[in-house]
C-alpha positions as CSV (number, residue, x, y, z in Angstrom):
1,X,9.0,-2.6,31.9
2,X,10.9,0.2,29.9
3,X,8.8,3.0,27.8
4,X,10.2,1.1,24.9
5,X,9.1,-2.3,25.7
6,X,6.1,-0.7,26.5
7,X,5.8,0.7,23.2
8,X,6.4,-2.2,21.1
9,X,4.0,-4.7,23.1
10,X,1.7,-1.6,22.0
11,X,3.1,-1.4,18.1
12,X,2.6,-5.5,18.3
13,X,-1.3,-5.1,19.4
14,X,-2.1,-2.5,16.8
15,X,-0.2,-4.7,14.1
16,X,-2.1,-8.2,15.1
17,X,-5.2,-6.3,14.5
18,X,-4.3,-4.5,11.7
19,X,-6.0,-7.0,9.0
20,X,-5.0,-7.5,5.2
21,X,-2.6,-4.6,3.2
22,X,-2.2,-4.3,-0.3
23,X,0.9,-1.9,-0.9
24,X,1.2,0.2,-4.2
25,X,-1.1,2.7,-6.0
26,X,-4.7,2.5,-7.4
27,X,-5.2,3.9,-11.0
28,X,-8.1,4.5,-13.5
29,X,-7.4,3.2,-17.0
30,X,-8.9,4.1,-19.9
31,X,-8.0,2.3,-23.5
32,X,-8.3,3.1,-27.0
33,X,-8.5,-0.6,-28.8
34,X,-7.2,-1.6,-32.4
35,X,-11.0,-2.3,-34.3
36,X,-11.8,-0.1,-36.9
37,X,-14.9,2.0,-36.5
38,X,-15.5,1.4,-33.0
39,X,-16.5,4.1,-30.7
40,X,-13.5,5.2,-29.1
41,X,-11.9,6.2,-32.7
42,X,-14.9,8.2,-33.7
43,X,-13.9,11.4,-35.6
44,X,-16.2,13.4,-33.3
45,X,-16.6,12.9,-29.9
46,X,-14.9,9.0,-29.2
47,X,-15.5,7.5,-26.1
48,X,-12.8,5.5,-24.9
49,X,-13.3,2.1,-23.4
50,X,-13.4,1.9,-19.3
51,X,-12.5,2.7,-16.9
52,X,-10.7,-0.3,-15.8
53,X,-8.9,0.0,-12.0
54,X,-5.4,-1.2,-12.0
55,X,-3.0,-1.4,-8.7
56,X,0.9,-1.2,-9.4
57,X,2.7,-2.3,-6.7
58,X,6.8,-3.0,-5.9
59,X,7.2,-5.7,-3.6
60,X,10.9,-7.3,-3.2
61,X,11.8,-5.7,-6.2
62,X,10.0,-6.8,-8.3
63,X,7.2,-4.3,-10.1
64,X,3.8,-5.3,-10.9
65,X,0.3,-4.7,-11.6
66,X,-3.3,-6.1,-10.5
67,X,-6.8,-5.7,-12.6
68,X,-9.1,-4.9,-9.8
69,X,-13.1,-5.1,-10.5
70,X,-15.3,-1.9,-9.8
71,X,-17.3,-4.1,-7.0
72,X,-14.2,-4.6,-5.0
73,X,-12.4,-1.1,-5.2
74,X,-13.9,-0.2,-1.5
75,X,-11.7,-3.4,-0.3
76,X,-8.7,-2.3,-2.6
77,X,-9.0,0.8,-1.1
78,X,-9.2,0.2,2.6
79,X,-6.1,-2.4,2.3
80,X,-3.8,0.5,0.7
81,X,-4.6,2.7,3.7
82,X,-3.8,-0.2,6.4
83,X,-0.8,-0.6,4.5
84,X,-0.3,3.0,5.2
85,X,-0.8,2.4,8.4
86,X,1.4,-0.9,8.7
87,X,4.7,1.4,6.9
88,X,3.3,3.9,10.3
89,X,3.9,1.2,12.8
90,X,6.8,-0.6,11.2
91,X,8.7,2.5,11.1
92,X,8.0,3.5,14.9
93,X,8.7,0.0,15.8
94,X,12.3,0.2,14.5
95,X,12.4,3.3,16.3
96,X,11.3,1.7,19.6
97,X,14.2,-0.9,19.2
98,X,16.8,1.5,18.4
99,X,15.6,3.4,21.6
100,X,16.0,-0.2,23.7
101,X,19.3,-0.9,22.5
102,X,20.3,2.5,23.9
103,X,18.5,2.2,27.0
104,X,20.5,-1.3,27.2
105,X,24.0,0.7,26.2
106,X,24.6,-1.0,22.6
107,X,27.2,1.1,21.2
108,X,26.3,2.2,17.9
109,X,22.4,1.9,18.2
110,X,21.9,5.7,16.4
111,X,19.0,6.3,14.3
C-alpha cells in the first residue's frame, strides 16, 4: 500500500468519526423593536432587547441564517469547529488523491 492510500484510509477514519458540522458563523444580535416607550428607546440609558444567537451560513449557494437558543450554543459551537476540521481533512484528502494520481503517472494531476 502507497503513503497515499495510506493516507486516505487514515483521512476516511478521522472523517467517519468526525460526527455532525454546521458550516458558517455564529453571531450575537441585539434589536431595537418598533413599540413606543419601551425600554430599548429610552432617552437615557435604553437597553436593547437580547441577545439573540444567529448562525449565517452559505451552503450550495445559497445564503442563510439559523435562530439558535442560548441552551444549545455549546452544540452550535462544537459543530462549527468539526466543520473546521472536516474543510481540514477534505482539503488533505484531495491532496492525497492528487499525490496517487501522480504516483500512478496521470498526466496532468498538478495541484
Amino acid at each position: 500500500m502507497t503513503r497515499e492510500e495510506q493516507t486516505l484510509q487514515r483521512i476516511q477514519r478521522q472523517l467517519a468519526t468526525l460526527g455532525p458540522v454546521l458550516p458558517g458563523s455564529l453571531s450575537e444580535q441585539w434589536n431595537v423593536c418598533g413599540t413606543p416607550g419601551c425600554r430599548c428607546k429610552a432617552p437615557s440609558n435604553p437597553k436593547k432587547h437580547g441577545p439573540y444567537y444567529q448562525l449565517s451560513f452559505t451552503v450550495a449557494g445559497k445564503s442563510s441564517t439559523l435562530f439558535v437558543q442560548k441552551e444549545d450554543l455549546g452544540e452550535v459551537r462544537r459543530r462549527l469547529k468539526r466543520y473546521q476540521r472536516f474543510k481540514v481533512l477534505t482539503t488533505a484528502w484531495v491532496q492525497a488523491c492528487l499525490g496517487l494520481a501522480r504516483s500512478q503517472g496521470f498526466r496532468g494531476a498538478s495541484a
